[in-house]
N, C-alpha and C positions, 0 to 999 in steps of 0.2 A: 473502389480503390484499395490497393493492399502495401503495407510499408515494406520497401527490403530491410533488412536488419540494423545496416550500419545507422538508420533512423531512428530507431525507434526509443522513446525516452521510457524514464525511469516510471514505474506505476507509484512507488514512492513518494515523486513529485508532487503529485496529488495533496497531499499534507501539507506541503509550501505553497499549492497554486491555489488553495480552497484558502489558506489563512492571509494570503497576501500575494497578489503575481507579480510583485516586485521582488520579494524576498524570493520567490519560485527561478525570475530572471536569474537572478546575482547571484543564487547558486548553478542553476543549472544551463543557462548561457554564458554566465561572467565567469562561472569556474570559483565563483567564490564559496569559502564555507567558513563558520566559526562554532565553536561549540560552547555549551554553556552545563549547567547544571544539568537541566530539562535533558538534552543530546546526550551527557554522557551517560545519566540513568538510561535515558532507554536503550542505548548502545549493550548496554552492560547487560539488559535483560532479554534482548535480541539473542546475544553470546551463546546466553544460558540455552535458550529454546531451540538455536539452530544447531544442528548436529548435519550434515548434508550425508553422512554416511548410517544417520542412524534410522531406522526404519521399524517400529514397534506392531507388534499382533496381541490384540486382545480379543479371546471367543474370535466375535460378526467383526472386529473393527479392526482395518489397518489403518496406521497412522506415520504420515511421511512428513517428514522435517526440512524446512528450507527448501523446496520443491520448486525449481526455478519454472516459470510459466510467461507464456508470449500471445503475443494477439499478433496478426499483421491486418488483420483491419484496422484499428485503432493504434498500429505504429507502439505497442506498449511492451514493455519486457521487466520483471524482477523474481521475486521469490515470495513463497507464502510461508509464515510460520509454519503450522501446521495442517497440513489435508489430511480428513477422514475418511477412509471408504469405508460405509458399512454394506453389508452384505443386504441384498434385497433383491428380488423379482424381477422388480423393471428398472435394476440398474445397467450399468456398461461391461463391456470385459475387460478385466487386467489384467493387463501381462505378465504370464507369472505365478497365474493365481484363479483358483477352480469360482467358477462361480458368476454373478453379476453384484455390481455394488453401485450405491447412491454416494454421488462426493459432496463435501460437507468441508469449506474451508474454514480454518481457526487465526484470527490475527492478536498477536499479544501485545496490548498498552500498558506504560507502565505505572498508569495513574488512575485516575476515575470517568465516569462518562464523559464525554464533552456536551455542553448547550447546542455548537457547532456538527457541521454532518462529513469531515474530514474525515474521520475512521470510519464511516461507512459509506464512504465512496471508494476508500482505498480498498476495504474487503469486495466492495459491491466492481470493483475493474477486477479485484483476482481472480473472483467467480465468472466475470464472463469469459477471462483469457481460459480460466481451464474449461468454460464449456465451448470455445473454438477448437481447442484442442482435444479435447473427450467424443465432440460432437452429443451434445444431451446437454437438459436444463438443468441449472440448480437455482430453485428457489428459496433459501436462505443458510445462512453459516451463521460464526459468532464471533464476539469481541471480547475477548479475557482482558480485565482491566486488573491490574497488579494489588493495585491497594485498598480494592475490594475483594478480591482474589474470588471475584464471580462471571459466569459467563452473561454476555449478552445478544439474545439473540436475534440477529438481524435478517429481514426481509427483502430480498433485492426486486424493489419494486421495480413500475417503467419511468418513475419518478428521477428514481436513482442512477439506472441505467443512461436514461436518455442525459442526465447534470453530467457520468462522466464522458460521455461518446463529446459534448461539447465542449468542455475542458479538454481533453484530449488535444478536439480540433485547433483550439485556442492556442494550446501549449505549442504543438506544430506551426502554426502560425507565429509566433514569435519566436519562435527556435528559428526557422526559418528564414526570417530576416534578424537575429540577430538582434532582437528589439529589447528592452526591456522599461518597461512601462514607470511612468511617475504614479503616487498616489500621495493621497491624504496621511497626514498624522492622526491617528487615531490610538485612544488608548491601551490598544494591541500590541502596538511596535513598541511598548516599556518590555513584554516577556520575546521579543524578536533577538533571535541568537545573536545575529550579524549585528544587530544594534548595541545589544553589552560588549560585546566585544570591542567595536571601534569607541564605546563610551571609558571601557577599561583601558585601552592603549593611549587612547587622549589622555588620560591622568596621569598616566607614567611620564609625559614631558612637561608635564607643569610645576 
């Protein structure tokens, strides 16, 4: 089965459907959104990193900014921080550009590792959209976390792959009717955007 366009949800989503699929609903079916601390920093650090016209060459390595990427198997669509191509053997060919290169995708957080495996599912859907698209494997990228200002580098197992092809499905599944799920209170929903927010608007009439 392959998605038309008008479908296909955010790969982003991911980060709201792995920490809570209510919070994933209320944004991404309900239309709702709120921002908080947490949103605005990484908003601010996305800013910096995407350039959509900037396109850098170093020696073996090109490096593309905001590189919008799609799956239609998986119905997914957004942008990658930044993709590497480095020059190698038994890479692909670029448009553009003499040679074969291995792709190597980069996602920027603006904090430290997570316990949680949200940011490497979100890298681990980027890499399989561009290898739809590239047609070729890539077996791992990395996760720049801002306040260690180190990279980390992740391995797109069949672990990983196979948590997002079902999130995916799941997400289409409730986008589709339009559903959006009840859950538990648990001590997550104190750093949930949508929850400060209506916590902060409740004070204002009291």
């Amino acid at each position: 089965m392959e998605y038309v366009e008008e479908d296909y949800l955010m790969i982003s989503g991911i980060q709201h459907f792995k920490f809570c699929r209510r919070q994933w609903a209320l944004i991404h079916v309900e239309q709702q959104w709120a921002e908080n601390a947490h949103t605005v920093v990484g908003e601010l650090m996305h800013r910096k990193v995407h350039d959509p016209y900037l396109t850098e060459k170093r020696k073996d390595v090109i490096i593309a900014r905001a590189l919008p990427v799609v799956s239609r198997e998986m119905g997914a669509s957004g942008e990658c921080d930044a993709v590497e191509f480095y020059r190698a053997e038994d890479g692909i060919n670029l448009h553009g550009h003499r040679g074969l290169f291995k792709i190597y995708p980069v996602e920027y957080k603006k904090g430290r590792p997570k316990l949680t495996e949200e940011d490497e599912l979100q890298l681990t859907a980027q890499a399989m959209c561009l290898e739809e698209m590239f047609s070729t494997e890539i077996p791992e990228g990395a996760l720049f976390y801002g306040e260690t200002r180190r990279r980390e580098k992740i391995e797109f197992t069949q672990v990983l792959r196979k948590e997002v092809r079902d999130m995916f499905l799941e997400m289409h599944q409730y986008y589709d009717r339009k559903y959006t799920p009840k859950v538990k209170y648990t001590k997550a929903c104190n750093s949930c955007s949508l929850k400060l927010s209506f916590l902060e608007l409740e004070g204002q009439f009291q």
